[in-house]
N, C-alpha and C positions, 0 to 999 in steps of 0.2 A: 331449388338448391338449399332453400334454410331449412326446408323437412328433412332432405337427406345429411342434411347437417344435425340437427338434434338427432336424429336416429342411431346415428352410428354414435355419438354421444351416448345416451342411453343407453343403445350397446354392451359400451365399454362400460358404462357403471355397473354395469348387472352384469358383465363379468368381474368385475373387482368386488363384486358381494360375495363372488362361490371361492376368490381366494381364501387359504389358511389365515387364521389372525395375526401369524408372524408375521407371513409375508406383506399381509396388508398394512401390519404396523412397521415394517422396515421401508414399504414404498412411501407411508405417510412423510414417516422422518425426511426422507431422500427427496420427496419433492420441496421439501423445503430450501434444499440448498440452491446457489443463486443460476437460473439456465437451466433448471431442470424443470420441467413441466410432469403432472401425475403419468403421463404416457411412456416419458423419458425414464421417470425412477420406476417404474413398474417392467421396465427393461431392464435395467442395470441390478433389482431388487433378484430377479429369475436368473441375470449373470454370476451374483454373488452365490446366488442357491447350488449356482451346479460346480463352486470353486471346492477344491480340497481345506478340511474344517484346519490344517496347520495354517494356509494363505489366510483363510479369515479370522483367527485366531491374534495373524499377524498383525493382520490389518484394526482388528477392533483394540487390540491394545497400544499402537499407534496412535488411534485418536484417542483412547482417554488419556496418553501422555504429553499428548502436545501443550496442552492446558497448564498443565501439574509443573510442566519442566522447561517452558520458555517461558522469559524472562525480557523485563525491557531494560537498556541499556543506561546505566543513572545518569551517564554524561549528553548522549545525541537521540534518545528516546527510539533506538533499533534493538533490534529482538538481538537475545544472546541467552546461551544455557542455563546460565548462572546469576549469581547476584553479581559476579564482576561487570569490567569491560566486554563493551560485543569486538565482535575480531577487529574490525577497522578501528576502532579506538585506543585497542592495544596494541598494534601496528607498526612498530616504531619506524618502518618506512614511508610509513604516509604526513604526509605533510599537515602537522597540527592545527596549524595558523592560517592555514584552505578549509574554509566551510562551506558544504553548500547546503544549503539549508530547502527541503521538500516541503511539501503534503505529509506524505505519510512512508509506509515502508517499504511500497509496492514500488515507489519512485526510484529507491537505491538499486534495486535490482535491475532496473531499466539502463540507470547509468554505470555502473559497473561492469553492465554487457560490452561496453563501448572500450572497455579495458584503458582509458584513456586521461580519467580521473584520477589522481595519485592524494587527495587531499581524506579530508573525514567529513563528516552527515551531521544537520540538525534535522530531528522529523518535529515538524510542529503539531502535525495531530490532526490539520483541516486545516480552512481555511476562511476568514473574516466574513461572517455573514450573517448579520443579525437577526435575518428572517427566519433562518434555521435555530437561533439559539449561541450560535457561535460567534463571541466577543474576544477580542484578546487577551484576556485573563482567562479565559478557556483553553487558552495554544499553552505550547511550550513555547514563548514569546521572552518572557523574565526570564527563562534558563537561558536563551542563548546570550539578552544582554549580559549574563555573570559569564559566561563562557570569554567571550569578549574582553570585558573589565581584566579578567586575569592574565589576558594576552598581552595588557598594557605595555607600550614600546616595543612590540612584536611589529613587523611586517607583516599585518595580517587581511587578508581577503576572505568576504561573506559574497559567494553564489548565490544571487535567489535564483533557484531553480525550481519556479512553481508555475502552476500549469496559466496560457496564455487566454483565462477564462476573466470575467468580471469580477470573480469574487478573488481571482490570484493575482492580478493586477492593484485590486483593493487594496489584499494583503501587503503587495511589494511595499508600495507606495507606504504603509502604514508604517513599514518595518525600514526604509529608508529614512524616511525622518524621524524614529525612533533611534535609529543606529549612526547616525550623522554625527551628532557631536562627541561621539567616541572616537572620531577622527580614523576610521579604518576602511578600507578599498572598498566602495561595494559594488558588484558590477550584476548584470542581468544577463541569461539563456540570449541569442539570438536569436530573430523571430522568424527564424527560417521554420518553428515549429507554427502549426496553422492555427490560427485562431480560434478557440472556443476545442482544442484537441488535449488531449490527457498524454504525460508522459510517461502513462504506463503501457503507452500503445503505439509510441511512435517509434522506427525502426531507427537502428543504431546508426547507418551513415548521418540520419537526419540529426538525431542527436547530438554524435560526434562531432558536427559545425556548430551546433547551436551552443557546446562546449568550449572548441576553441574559439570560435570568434566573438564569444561571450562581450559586452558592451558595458 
C-alpha cells in the first residue's frame, strides 16, 4: 500500500511539471490558502482557467481591494470601510453600554447570526497565552477599560463571550478582575457551548441560550 501510495504521488508531481508556469504559479499561491491541499488548488487553479476573463478579472480585483479598502474599527477593533465607525458602532439602535467582548471578528458574525444580540463588540485580537507570545498588553485589553471609564454612571454590562477553552477562561478571569472595581455588570456565555469548542462554529440555537441565559 505505501508503494502504491508514493506512486501515484509521483505521478502527480510529474504531472504538475508539464503544467504551464502560470498555471503552476496560480496553483502554488492557492495551495496556500488554509484547507486547500496541492491536489485541491490544482482543481480550482483548471476551474478558474476555463471561467470568462470579465469573472476573473472581477474576481482578481476583489482581492487586491480587500486590503487597500477595509479598515478596523477605532472604537471595537471590527472591520468597517473606512477610517469611521463600523456599522454596529454607528447604530444608534444598538445598545451602547452592552459589550460583548470576543476573540476576534469571526466571533461577531457567529453572534449576530442568532439575530438576538441588540448591544456592540469589543474584539480583543486573541487570547492570553504566554506560550504563544500573547500577554495582555498585546489585546485590545486597555481599549476596552477606557471604553468602560467613559460609561461612567451608565448601566453598563461587558459579555465575555470568548471561547470555553484554557486560554479563554484565562483570559475571562484576567479581564474580570481587571474590570471589577469599575463597578459594572460582568456576566459570562452559558456553558451550554462545549468545552474546549470555538464560537465560530457553534450553531445558532446553541448560542442563542448561551446568550440569553448568559451568567
Amino acid at each position: 500500500m505505501g508503494f502504491e501510495i508514493c506512486l501515484v504521488i509521483v505521478s502527480w508531481l510529474l504531472y504538475l511539471l508539464l503544467l504551464p508556469q502560470s498555471l503552476k504559479n496560480l496553483t502554488d499561491q492557492l495551495s496556500c490558502l488554509p484547507g486547500l491541499g496541492q491536489r485541491s488548488a490544482t482543481r480550482l487553479a483548471f476551474y478558474l482557467l476555463n471561467q470568462p476573463q470579465k469573472d476573473l478579472t472581477t474576481l482578481a480585483r476583489a482581492i487586491n481591494e480587500v486590503k487597500a479598502k477595509t479598515k478596523t474599527c477605532p472604537r471595537c477593533f471590527n472591520l468597517t470601510s473606512g477610517a469611521d465607525l463600523c456599522a454596529v458602532c454607528s447604530d444608534k439602535k444598538r445598545r451602547q453600554n452592552l459589550i460583548c467582548v470576543v476573540e476576534d471578528i469571526l466571533d461577531i458574525v457567529s453572534i449576530e447570526r442568532t439575530r438576538h444580540f441588540n448591544g456592540v463588540y469589543h474584539v480583543l485580537g486573541g487570547l492570553i497565552s504566554p506560550l504563544d507570545g500573547l500577554t495582555p498588553d498585546k489585546l485590545h485589553i486597555r481599549e476596552l477599560a477606557g471604553r468602560i471609564k467613559q460609561m461612567a454612571g451608565q448601566s453598563a454590562e461587558i459579555i465575555l463571550a470568548l471561547n470555553p477553552t484554557t486560554e479563554g477562561d484565562t483570559t475571562a478571569l484576567y479581564l474580570e478582575k481587571l474590570l471589577t472595581p469599575l463597578k459594572v455588570n460582568i456576566t459570562k456565555l452559558n456553558r451550554g457551548l462545549a468545552t474546549g469548542s470555538d464560537l465560530e462554529y457553534a450553531d445558532e440555537t446553541t448560542l442563542l441560550n448561551a446568550l440569553k441565559f448568559r451568567h
